[in-house]
Each structure stands twice: as structure tokens, then as C-alpha cells.
N, C-alpha and C positions, 0 to 999 in steps of 0.2 A: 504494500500500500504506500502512497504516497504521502510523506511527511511532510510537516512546515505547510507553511501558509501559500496560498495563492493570491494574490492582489495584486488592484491596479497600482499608479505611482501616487494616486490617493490613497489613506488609509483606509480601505474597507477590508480588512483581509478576510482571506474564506476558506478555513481548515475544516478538511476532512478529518470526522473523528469513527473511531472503531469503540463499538458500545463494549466495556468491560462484560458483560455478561454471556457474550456470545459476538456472533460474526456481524453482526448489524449493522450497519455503517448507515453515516447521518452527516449531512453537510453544516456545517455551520459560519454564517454571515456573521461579521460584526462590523457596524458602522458608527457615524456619528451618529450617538441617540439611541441606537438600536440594535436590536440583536436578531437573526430568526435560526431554525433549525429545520432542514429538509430531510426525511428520509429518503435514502436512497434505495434505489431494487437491486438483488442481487447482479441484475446484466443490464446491460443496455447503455444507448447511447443516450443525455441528454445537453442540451443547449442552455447555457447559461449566459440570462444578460437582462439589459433594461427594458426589454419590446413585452407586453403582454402574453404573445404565444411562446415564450423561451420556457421551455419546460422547468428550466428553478428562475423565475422573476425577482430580479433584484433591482428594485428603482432606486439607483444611487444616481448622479450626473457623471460620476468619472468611470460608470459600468457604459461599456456600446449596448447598443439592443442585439446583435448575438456575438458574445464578447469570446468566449470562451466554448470550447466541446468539452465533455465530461466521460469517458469510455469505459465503465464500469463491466467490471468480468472476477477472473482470479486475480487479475491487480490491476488498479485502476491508472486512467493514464489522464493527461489532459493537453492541448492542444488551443494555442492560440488562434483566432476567426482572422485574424486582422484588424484587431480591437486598436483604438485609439491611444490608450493610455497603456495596451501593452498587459500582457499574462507574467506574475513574476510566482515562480517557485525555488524557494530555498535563496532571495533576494538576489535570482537572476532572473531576467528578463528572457522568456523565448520569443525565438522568432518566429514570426508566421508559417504555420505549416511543419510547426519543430513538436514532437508528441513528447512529453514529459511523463515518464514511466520509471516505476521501479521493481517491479516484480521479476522472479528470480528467471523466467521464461526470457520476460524481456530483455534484463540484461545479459543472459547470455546470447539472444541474437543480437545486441548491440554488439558485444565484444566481438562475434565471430565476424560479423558487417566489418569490425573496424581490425581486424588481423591480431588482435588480442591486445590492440594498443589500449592503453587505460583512459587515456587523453580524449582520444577520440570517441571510445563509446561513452564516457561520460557525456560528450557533447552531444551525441547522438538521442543520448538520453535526456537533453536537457537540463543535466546538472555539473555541480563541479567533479571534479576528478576525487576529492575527500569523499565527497556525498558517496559519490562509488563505492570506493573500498568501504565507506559504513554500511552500505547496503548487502555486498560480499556477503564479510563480517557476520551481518545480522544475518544472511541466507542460509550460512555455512556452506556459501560459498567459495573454494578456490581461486587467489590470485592467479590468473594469468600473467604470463610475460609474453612480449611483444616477440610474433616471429622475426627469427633473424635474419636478416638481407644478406 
């Protein structure tokens, strides 16, 4: 699952939380003023942003109306629309069209995509290269090293 915060370069951040009790997972908004809490379905795609039809509606001014994709499954990922103020996880900024994941599946086709470079499938993943090796770590997963040239 995807740790830390998602937010625009205003502060509304939007952390995904995992219910201690079991697998349930719930989105959680906090802005100026306010708070809300979405459940989420075990699978599916949903649209997050400021427009009415976005499947979790957030009317902030620094949210786009479809700001963000939301890709829930065995590990959840998220993906920038081309949002104005910009998708940040783990206070990086992806790029448009960059999927932000960390499940133990995804990061190994990141690494294999990236020839077992660390650098690179962090990026691929949308995070920093630390964030990686913590996710490893936390998978028990295997460092890879970088094939030799």
C-alpha cells in the first residue's frame, strides 16, 4: 500500500489509511476546516477531484475537477490526470502519466523494467530511491544490484 500523503502544493493532503482491524482501507481528506473519510472497494478504478461526477469529490480550489486516478487492487497505485497544482507522494511531485505504486508485484516489474537499477525503478515508481529500499525492506524483499555492462 501506498504510504504518506498525496496532495496538491496547497495543503489539502489525502492519506490513504488501512483500518487496524482488518484489510479495509478508507481514504482520508484533510483541509482547511475540514476533514472527510471515503471508503474504498476492495478493486477498482476511481477518479478523484473537484467536478461532481469524480467518484471521491473533493471541492477544494487547489483540487482540478479530475485531479488525480486512484487504482485500487493488491496494492494501490495513483497517477497524476494533468492536475494543475500537481499529485505529490512522499513530497515528490509526479508527472503526468507517472503511476505511483508500491506493492511488492509492482516493484519488482519496476526493477526488472529498469535492469535492477534502484534509481531508476524508484522513478518509475514514483518515488525516491530510500522510499524503495523501505518498501524492499518492509516486503522482504531482496536488494537487487544493477546488471553489469
Amino acid at each position: 500500500m501506498l504510504r504518506g500523503q498525496f496532495s496538491s502544493d496547497e495543503p489539502t493532503p489525502v492519506e490513504l489509511l488501512r483500518s487496524d482491524a482488518g484489510s479495509a482501507r478508507c481514504l482520508l481528506v484533510i483541509g482547511d476546516g475540514f476533514v472527510s473519510t471515503h471508503a474504498l472497494p476492495a478493486r477498482g478504478d476511481l477518479i478523484l477531484g473537484r467536478a461532481a461526477e469524480a467518484d471521491i469529490a473533493i471541492d477544494v480550489s487547489c483540487i482540478s475537477r479530475r485531479h488525480a486516478l486512484l487504482r485500487i487492487g493488491a496494492s494501490i497505485q495513483i497517477e497524476d490526470l494533468g492536475s494543475a497544482n500537481g499529485t505529490f507522494v512522499d513530497d515528490r511531485r509526479l508527472a503526468r502519466g507517472v503511476v505511483a505504486s508500491d506493492g511488492p508485484d509492482d516493484i519488482e516489474d519496476a526493477l526488472a523494467r529498469a535492469g535492477a537499477n534502484q534509481t531508476r525503478a524508484a522513478k518509475l515508481l514514483g518515488s525516491s530511491r530510500r522510499t524503495l529500499i523501505a518498501r524492499l525492506d518492509e516486503h522482504g524483499l531482496p536488494r537487487p544490484r544493477k546488471d553489469p555492462r
